[in-house]
Backbone bond lengths (Angstrom), bond angles and torsions (degrees), N, CA, C in turn:
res aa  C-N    CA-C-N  psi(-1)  N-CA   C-N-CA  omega(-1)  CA-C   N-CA-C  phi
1 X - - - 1.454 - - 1.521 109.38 -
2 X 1.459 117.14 141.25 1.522 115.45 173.23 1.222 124.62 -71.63
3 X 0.945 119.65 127.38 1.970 117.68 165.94 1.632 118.78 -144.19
4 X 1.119 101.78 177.29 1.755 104.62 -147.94 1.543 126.28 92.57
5 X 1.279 119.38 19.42 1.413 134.79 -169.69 1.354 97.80 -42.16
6 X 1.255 121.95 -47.76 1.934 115.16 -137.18 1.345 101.73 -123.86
7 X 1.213 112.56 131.72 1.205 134.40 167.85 1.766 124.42 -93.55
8 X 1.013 143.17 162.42 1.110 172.17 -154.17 1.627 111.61 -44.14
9 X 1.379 117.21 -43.39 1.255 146.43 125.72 0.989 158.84 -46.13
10 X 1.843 98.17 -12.29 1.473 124.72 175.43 1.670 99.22 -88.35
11 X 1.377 115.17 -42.97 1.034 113.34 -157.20 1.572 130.56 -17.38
12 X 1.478 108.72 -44.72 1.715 108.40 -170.84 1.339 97.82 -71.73
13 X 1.404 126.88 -56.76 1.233 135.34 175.91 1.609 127.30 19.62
14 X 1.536 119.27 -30.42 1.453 117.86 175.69 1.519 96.61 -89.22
15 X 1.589 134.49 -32.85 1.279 141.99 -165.12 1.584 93.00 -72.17
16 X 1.297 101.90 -60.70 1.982 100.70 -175.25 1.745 112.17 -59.32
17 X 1.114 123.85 -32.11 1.162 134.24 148.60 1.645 122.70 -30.14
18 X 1.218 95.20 -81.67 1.440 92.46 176.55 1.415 128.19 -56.65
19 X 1.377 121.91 -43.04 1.927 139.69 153.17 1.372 103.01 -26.69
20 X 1.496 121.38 -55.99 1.172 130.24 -144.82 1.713 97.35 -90.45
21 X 1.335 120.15 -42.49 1.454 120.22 152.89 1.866 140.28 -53.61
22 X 1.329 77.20 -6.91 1.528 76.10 -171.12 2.080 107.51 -116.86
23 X 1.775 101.49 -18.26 1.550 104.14 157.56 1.536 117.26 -122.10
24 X 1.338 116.38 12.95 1.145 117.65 149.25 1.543 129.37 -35.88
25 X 1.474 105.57 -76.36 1.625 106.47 -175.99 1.377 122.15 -72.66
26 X 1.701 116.67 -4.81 1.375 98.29 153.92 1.734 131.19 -109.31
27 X 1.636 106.08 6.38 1.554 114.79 176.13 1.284 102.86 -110.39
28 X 1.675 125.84 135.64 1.466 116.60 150.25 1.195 132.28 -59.61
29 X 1.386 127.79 -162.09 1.602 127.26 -147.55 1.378 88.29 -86.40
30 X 1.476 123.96 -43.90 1.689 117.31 -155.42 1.144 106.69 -75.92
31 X 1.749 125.46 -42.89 1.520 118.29 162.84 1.545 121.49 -47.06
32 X 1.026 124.97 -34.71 1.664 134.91 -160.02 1.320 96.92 -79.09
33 X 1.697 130.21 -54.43 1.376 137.58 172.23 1.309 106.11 -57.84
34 X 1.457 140.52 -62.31 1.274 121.61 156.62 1.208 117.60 -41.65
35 X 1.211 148.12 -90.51 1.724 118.78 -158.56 1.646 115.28 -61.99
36 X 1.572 115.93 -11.78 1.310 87.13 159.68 1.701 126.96 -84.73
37 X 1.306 121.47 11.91 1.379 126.42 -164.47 1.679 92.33 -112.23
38 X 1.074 142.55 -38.85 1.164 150.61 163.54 1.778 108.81 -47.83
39 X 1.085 115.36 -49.18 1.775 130.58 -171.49 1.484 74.52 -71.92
40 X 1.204 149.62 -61.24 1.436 132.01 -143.19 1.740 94.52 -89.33
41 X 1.088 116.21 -40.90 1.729 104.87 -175.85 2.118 99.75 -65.98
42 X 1.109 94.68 -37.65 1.752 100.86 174.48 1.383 109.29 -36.20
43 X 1.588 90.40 -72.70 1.334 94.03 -174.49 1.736 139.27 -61.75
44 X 1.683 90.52 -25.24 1.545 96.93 176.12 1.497 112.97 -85.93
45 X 1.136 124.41 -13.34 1.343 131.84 -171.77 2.036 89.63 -73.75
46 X 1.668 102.90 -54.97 1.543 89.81 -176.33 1.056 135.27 -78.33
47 X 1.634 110.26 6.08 1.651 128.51 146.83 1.260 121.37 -55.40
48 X 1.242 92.25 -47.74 1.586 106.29 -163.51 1.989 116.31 -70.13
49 X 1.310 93.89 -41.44 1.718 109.44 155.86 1.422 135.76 -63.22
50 X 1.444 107.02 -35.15 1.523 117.41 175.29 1.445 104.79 -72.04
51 X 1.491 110.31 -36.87 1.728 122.83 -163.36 2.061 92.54 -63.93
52 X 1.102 101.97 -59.74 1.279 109.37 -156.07 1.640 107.32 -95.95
53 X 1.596 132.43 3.30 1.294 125.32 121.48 1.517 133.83 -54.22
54 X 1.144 117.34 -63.86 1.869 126.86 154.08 1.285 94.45 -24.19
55 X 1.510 149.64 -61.41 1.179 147.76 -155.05 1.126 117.04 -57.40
56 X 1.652 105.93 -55.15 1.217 121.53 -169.62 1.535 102.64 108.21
57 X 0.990 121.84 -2.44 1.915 118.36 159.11 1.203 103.51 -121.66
58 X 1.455 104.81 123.81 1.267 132.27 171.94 1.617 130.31 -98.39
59 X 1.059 106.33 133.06 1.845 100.74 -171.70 1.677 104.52 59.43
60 X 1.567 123.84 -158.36 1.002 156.50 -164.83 1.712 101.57 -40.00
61 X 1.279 112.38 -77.60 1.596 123.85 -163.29 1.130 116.93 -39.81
62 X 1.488 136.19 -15.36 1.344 140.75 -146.13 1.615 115.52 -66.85
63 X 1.068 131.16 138.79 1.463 129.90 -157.05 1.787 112.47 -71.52
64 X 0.820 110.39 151.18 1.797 107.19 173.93 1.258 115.66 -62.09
65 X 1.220 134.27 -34.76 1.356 110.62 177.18 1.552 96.82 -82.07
66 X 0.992 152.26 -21.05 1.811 128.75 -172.37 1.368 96.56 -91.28
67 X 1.385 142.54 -19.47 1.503 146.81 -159.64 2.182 87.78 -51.34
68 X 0.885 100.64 -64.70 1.497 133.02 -146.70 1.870 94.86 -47.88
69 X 1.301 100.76 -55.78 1.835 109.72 173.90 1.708 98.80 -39.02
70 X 1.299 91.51 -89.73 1.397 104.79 -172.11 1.188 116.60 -40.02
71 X 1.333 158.23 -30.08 1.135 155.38 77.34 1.406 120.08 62.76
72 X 1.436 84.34 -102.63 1.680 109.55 177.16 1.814 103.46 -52.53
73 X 1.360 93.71 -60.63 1.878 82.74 177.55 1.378 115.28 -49.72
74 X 0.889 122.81 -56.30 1.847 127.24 -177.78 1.675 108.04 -18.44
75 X 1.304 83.99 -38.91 1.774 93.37 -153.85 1.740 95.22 -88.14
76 X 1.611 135.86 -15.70 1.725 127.46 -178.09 1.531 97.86 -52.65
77 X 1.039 120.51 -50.51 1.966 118.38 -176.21 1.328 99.69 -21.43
78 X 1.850 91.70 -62.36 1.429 86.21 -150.90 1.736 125.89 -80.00
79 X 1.559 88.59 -9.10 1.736 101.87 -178.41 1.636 97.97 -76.68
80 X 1.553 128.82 -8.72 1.594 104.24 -163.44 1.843 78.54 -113.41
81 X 1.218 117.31 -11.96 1.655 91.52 176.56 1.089 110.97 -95.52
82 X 1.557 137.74 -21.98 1.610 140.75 177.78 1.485 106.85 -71.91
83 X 1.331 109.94 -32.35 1.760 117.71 159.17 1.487 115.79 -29.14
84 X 1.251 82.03 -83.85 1.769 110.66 -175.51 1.585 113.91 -58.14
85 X 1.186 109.81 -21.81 1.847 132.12 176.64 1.748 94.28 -71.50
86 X 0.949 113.81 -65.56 1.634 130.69 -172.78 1.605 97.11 -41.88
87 X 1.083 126.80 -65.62 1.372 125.86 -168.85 1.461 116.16 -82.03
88 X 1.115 115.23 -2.53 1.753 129.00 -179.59 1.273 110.21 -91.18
89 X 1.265 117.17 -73.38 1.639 148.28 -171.54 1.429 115.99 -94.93
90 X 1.187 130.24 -10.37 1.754 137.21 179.51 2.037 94.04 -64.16
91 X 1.359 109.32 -67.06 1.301 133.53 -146.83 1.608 114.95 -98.32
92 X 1.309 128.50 125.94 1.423 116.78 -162.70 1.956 96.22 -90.76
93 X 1.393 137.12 141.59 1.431 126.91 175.82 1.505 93.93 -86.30
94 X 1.602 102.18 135.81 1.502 121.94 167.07 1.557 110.71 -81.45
95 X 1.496 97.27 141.41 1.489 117.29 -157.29 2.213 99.29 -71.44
96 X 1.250 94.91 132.89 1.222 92.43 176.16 1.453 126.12 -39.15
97 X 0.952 130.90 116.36 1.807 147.03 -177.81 1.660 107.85 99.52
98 X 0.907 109.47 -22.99 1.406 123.98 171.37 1.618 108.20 -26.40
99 X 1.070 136.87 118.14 1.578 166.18 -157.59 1.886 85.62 -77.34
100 X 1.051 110.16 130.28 1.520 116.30 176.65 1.774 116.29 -147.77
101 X 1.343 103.93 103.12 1.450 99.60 177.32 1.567 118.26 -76.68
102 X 1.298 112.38 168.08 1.584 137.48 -133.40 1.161 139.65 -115.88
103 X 1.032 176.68 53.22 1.738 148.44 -132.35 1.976 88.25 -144.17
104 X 1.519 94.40 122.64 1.370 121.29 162.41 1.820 107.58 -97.36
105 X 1.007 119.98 126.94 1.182 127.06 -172.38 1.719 128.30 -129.62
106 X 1.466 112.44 82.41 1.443 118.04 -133.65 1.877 86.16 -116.03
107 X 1.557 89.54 168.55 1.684 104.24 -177.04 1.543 97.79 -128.24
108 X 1.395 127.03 116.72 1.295 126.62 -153.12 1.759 104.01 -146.64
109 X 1.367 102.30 109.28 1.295 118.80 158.46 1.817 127.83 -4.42
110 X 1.218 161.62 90.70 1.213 140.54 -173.11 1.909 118.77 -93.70
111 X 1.097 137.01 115.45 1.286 134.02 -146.82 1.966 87.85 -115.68
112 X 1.344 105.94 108.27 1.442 122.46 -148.06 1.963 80.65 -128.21
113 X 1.597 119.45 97.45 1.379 105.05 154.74 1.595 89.58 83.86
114 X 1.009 165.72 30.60 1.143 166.21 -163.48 1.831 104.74 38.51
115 X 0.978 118.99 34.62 1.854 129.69 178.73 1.256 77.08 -132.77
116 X 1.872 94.91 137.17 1.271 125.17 154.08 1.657 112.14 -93.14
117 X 1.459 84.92 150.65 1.821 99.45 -169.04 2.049 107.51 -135.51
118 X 1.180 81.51 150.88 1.517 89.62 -163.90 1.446 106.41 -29.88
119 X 1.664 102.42 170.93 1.459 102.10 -161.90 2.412 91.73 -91.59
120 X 1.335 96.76 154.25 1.024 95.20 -152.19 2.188 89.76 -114.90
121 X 1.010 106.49 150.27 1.787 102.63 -177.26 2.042 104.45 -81.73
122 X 1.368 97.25 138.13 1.751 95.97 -175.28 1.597 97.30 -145.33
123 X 1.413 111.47 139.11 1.063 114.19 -162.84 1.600 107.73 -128.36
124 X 1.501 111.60 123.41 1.771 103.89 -167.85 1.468 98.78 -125.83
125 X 1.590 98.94 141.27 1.628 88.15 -178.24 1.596 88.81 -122.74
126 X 1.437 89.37 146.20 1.650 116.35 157.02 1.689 129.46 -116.20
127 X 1.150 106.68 171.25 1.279 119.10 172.07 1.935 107.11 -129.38
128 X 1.133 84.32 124.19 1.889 98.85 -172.54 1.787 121.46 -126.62
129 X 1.638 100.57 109.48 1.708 80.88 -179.96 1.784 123.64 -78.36
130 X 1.569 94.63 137.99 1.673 112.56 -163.86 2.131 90.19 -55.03
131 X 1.713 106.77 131.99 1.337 103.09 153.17 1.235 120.28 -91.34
132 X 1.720 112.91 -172.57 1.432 104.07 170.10 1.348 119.27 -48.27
133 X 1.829 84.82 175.23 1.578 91.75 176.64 1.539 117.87 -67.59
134 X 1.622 119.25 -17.94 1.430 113.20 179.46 1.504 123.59 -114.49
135 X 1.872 94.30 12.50 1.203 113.53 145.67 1.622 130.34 -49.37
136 X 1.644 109.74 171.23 1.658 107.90 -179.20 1.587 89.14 -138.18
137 X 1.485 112.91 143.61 1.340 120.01 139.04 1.676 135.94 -77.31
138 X 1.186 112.32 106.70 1.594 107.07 179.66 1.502 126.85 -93.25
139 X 1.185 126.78 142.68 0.989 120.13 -165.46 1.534 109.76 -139.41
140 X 1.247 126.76 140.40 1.636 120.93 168.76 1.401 123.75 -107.04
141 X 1.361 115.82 135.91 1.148 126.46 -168.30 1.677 119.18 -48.68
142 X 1.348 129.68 136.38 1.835 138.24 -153.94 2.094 73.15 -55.52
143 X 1.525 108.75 144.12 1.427 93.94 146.17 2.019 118.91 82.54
144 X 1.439 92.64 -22.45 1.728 101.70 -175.53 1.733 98.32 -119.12
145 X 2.002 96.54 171.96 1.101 89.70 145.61 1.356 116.97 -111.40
146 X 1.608 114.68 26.08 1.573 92.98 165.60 1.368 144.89 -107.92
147 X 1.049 115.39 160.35 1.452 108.28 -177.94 1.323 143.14 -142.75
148 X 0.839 121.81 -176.20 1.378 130.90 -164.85 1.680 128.07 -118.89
149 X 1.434 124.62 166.60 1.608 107.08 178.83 1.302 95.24 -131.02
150 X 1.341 130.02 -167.51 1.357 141.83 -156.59 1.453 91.16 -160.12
151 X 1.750 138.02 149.02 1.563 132.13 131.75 1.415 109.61 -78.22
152 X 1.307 97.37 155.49 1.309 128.04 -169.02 1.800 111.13 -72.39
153 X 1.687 86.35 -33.25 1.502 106.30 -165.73 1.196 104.81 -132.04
154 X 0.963 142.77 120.86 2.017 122.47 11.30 1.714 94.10 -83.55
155 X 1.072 112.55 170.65 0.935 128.03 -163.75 2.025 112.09 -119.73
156 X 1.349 106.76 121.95 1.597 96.00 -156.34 1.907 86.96 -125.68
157 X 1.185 109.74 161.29 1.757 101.42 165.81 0.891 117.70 -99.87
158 X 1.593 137.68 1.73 1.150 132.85 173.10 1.669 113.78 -132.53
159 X 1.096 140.81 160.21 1.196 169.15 -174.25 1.354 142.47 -150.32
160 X 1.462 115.55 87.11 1.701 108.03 -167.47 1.492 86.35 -153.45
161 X 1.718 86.77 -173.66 1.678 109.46 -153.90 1.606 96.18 -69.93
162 X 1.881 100.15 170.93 1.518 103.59 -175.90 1.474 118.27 -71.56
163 X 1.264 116.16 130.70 1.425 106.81 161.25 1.453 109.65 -110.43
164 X 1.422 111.74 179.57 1.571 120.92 -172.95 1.545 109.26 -69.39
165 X 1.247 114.53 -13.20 1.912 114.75 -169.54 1.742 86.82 -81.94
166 X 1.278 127.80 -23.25 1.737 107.63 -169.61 1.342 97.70 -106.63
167 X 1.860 116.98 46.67 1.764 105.87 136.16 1.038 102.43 -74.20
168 X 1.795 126.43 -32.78 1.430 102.71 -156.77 1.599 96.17 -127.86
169 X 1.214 115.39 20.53 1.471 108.04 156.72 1.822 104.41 -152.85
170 X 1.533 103.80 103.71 1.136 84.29 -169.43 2.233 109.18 -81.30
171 X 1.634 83.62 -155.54 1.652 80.94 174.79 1.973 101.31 -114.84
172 X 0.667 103.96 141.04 1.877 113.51 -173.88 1.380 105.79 -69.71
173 X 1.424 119.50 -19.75 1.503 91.90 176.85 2.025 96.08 -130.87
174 X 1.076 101.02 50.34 1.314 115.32 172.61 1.683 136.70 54.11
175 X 1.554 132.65 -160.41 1.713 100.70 176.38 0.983 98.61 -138.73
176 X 1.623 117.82 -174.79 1.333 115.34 -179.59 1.445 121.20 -81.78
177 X 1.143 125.83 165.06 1.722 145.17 171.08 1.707 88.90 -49.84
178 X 1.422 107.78 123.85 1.583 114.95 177.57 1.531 117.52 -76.68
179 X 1.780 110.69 4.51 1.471 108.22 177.74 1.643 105.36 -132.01
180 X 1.712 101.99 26.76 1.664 102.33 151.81 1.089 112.50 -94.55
181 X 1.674 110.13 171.55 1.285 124.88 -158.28 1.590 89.30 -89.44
182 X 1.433 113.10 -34.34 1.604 103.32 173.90 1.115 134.04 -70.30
183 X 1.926 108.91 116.62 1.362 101.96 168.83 1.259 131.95 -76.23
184 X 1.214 136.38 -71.00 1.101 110.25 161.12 1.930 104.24 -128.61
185 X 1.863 94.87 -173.09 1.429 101.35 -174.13 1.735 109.80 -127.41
186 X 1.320 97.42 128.63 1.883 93.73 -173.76 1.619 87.39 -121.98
187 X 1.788 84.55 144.00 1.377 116.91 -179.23 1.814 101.66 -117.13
188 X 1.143 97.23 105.06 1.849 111.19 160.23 1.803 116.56 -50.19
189 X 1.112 111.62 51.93 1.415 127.24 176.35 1.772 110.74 -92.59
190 X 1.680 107.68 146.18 1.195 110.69 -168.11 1.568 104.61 -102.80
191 X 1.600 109.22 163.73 1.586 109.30 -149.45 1.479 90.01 -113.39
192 X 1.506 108.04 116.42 1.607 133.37 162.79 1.716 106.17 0.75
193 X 1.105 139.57 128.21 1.028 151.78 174.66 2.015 112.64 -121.43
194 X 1.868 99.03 96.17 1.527 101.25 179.17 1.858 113.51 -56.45
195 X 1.350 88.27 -38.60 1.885 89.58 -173.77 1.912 88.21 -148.51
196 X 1.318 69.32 157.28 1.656 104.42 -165.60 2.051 114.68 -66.18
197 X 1.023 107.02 57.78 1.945 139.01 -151.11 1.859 94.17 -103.89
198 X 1.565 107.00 129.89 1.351 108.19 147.23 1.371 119.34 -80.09
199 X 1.572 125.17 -6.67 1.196 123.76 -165.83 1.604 95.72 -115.32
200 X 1.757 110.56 124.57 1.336 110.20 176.50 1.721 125.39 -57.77
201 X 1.121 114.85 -43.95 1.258 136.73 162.84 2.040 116.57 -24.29
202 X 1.592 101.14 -47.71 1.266 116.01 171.56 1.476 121.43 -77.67
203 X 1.376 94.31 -39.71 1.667 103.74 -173.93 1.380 117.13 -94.59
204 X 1.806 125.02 10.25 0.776 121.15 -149.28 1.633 94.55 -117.49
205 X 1.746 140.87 115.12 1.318 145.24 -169.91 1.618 109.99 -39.22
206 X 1.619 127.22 -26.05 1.150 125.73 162.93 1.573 121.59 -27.32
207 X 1.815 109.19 -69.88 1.202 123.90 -162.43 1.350 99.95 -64.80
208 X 1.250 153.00 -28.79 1.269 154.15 -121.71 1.831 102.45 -125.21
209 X 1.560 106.29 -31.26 1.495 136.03 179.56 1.585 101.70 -71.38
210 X 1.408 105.89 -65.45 1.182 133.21 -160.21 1.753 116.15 -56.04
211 X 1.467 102.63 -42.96 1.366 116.37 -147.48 1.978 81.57 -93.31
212 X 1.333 131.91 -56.85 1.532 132.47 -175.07 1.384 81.92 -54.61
213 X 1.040 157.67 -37.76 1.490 139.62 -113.24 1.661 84.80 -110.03
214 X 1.226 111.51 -42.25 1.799 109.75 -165.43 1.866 97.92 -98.61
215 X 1.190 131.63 -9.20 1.089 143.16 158.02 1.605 114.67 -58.97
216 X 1.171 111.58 -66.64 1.327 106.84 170.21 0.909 120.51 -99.13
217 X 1.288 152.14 26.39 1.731 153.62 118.15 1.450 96.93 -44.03
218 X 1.759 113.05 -67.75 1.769 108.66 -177.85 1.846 108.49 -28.83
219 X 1.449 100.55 -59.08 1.238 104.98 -140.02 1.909 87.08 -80.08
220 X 1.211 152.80 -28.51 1.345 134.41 163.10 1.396 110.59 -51.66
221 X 1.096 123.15 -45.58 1.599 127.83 -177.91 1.665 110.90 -53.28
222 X 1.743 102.86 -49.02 1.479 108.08 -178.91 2.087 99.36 -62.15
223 X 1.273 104.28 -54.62 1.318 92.23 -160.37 1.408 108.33 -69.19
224 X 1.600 124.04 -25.24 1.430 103.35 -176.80 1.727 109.93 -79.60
225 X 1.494 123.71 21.55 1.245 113.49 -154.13 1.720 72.03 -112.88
226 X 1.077 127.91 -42.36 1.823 137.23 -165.11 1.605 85.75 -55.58
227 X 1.248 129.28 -49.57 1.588 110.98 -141.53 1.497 96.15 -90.89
């Protein structure tokens, strides 16, 4: 079984989880992305004030070299909820039994003359029906009998071994064993649709994140600048 899912960025991830379970089934996607894009300008805004009270510049005036801290912090809110957004809302989950095409993508030994020769790239496609959501996909290694499982839920299109970028972003449904022949595994899965759009751009949970998110950042900035 895989483990080590979460990276650095995952961290809140069981907290947004649970939030997200409990006003999920009665708000749709565009409300839910608004108050979660609002909680992140919230929160960075009261980074951003605490940072630069402690300082000793308050509001507006604050000098150029301290601007930059406070700053950069403002913005962690929003990197650990657009995180956790990415793996939620990126990817639509295929309906249980649902027909799902495949690509196994393995690095495989070639035995040339009884000499082995570098490992060579081989690419196998399947078709797999999607289980539940608290279902697992299992899979055995190109060549072994061992193997491995996958969750069902969340649902990601790709799957491969660890690299150094998932300390701080991991992958949600974890990677492969670093001494299989499989590198990684892509799933032909379709990408979450907020509203019903030929244009990805519209339909895509970004725009919907994005747009409350700089809306109400403006509007803390405007009001703490009034008082």
């Amino acid at each position: 079984m895989l483990r080590s899912v979460m990276g650095l960025f995952d961290l809140p991830a069981p907290l947004l989880n649970w939030l997200h379970n409990i006003l999920a089934p009665y708000l749709p996607d565009i409300v839910m992305l608004a108050i979660w894009a609002v909680t992140a300008s919230g929160f960075g805004f009261i980074i951003f004030r605490r940072l630069t009270t402690n300082a000793g510049h308050r509001a507006a005036p604050a000098t150029p070299t301290l601007v930059p801290v406070p700053l950069i912090a403002a913005f962690i809110p929003t990197i650990f909820i657009a995180t956790w957004l990415g793996n939620n809302y990126e990817y639509a989950q295929p309906r249980p039994g649902e027909i799902v095409k495949m690509e196994i993508h393995s690095m495989l030994p070639e035995t040339i003359s009884g000499k082995k020769k570098l490992p060579r790239p081989r690419i196998d496609k399947y078709k797999k029906r999607w289980p539940n959501r608290d279902g697992r996909l299992v899979f055995r290694d190109t060549g072994s009998a061992v193997g491995t499982a996958l969750p069902a839920s969340p649902v990601h299109p790709l799957n491969a071994k660890k690299n150094w970028w998932n300390a701080f972003f991991g992958n949600p449904v974890g990677y492969i064993p670093p001494d299989f022949a499989i590198q990684q595994i892509k799933f032909h899965i379709n990408r979450r649709k907020i509203l019903t759009s030929k244009y990805y751009w519209l339909s895509n949970w970004r725009l919907w994140f994005l747009l409350p998110l700089a809306v109400s950042a403006f509007g803390l900035v405007y009001l703490s600048c009034e008082k």
